[in-house]
N, C-alpha and C positions, 0 to 999 in steps of 0.2 A: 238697355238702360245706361245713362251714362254712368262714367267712371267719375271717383272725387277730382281727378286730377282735368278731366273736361270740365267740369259744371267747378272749379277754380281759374280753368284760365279762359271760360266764358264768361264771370264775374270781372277779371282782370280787364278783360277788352273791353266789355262797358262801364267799367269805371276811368276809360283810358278815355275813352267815345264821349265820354260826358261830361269829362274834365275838361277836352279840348272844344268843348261847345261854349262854357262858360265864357262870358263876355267879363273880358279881365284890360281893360286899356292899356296898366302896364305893357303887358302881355302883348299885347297889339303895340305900342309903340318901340319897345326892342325889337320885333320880330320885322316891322318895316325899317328902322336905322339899320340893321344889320344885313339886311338883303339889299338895301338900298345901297349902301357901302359896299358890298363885297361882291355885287353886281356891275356897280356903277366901276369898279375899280377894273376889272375885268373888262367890259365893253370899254373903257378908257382905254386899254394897252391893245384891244385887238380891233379896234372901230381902222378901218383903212388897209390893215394886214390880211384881210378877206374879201372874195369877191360880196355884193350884199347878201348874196343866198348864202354861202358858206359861213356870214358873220351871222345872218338872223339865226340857223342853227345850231351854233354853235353857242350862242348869248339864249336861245331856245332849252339846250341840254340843260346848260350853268343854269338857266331861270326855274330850272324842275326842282334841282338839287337847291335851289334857295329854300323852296316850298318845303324841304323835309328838314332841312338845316338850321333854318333862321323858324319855321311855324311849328315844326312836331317833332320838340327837340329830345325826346324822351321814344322815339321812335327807333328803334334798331337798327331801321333802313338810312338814318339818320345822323350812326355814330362816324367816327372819323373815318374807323378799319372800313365801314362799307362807303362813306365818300369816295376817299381816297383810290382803294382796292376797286372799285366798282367800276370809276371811270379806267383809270388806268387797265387791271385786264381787258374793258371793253374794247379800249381804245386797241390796244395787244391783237385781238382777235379779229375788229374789225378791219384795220391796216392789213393784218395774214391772209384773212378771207380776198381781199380788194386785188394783192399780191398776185393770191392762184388762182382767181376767178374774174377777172375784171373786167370782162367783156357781156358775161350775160347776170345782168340787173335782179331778172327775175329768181335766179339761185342766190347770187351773192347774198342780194340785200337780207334774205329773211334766215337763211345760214348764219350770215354775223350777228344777226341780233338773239337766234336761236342759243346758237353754242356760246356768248355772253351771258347768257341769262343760264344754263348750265354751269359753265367755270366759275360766276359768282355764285353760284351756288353749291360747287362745291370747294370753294375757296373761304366761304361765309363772307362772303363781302356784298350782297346784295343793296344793289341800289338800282332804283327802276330810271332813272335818267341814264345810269349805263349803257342800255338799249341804245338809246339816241344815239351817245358818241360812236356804239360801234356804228350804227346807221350812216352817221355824216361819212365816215370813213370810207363807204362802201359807194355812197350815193354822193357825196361832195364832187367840188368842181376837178380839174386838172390840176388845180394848184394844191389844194389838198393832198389829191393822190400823190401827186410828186414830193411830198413830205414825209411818202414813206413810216418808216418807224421814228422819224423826227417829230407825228403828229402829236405820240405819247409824252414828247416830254410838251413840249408845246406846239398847241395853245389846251394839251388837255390836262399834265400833272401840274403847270405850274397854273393854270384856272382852278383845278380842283385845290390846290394847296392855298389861295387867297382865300376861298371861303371857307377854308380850315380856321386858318389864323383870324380871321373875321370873326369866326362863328368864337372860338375862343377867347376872342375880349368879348362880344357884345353879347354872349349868351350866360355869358357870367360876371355882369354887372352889376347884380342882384341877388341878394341872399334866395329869392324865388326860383329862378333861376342856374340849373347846372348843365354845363356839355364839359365831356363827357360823362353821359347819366351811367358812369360804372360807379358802385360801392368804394373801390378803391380812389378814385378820385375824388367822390365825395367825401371822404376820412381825410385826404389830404387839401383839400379847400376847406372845411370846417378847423382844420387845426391852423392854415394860415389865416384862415379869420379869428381865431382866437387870440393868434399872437399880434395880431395888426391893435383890436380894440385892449389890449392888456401896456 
């Protein structure tokens, strides 16, 4: 028989599931300005700095992390600590893996994406585009590879960090609207909206 604490946060998830069904255009026109923006600004600085396989990847990983960012912004996998944290170890792990294994595909590849999806898990930084980047790391062209641990800051911290500061104005343009959906920061945008309209 369940316990109160299942049969509340089986309540919880379909009140989540059913929220994000509703057809809310707002909703729908922030969610595309700001993937649109914080995408387009991204493939703007790395369009030519990649072979095309390595830029579709990589404009691939960032387009996952739009999806949870800019669309399910109340999503845990969503908030900053797992953007940010998510790619960044991935990338950590996949580069390491690439390192000591770089010859056989068939171990590397599924290694890096295994033990990323473990470290954010127990780092709590769980983001499922993580997988990806450590992916490109492992399976990327030569130019990649040769980027070594230069992949993590870029093209993958300072990617994950535009659609930080993106998701920050345009996911809070709107009283409907909060990232990050912590308590603590909603206490503190509530109080600067109070003093903006006073």
């Amino acid at each position: 028989m369940p316990t109160p604490k299942i049969k509340r946060n089986y309540r919880k998830a379909r009140y989540v599931l059913y929220k994000e069904t509703l057809v809310d255009y707002r909703e729908h026109f922030w969610a595309f300005l700001g993937s649109f923006v914080g995408l387009g600004i991204i493939s703007y600085l790395q369009y030519g700095l990649f072979t095309p396989e390595d830029y579709t990847f990589l404009i691939g990983s960032f387009g996952a992390s739009c999806v949870l960012v800019y669309g399910v912004i109340q999503s845990p996998l969503a908030q900053p600590r797992n953007l940010i944290g998510g790619h960044v170890i991935s990338a950590i792990i996949g580069v390491t893996v690439q390192q000591l294994i770089p010859d056989i595909l068939w171990i590397s590849a599924p290694l890096a994406v295994s033990l990323s999806i473990v470290f954010m898990q127990i780092t709590k930084t769980l983001h499922p585009p993580g997988g990806a980047t450590a992916l490109i790391a492992v399976t990327g062209s030569p130019q990649i590879k040769e980027l070594g641990y230069w992949y993590v800051l870029s093209p993958v911290l300072s990617g994950a960090l535009i659609l930080l500061v993106v998701a920050l104005v345009f996911n809070n343009m709107t009283a409907k609207r909060q990232y990050p959906s912590h308590p603590k920061f909603t206490h503190f945008k509530k109080r600067i909206i109070g003093r903006l309209k006073s």
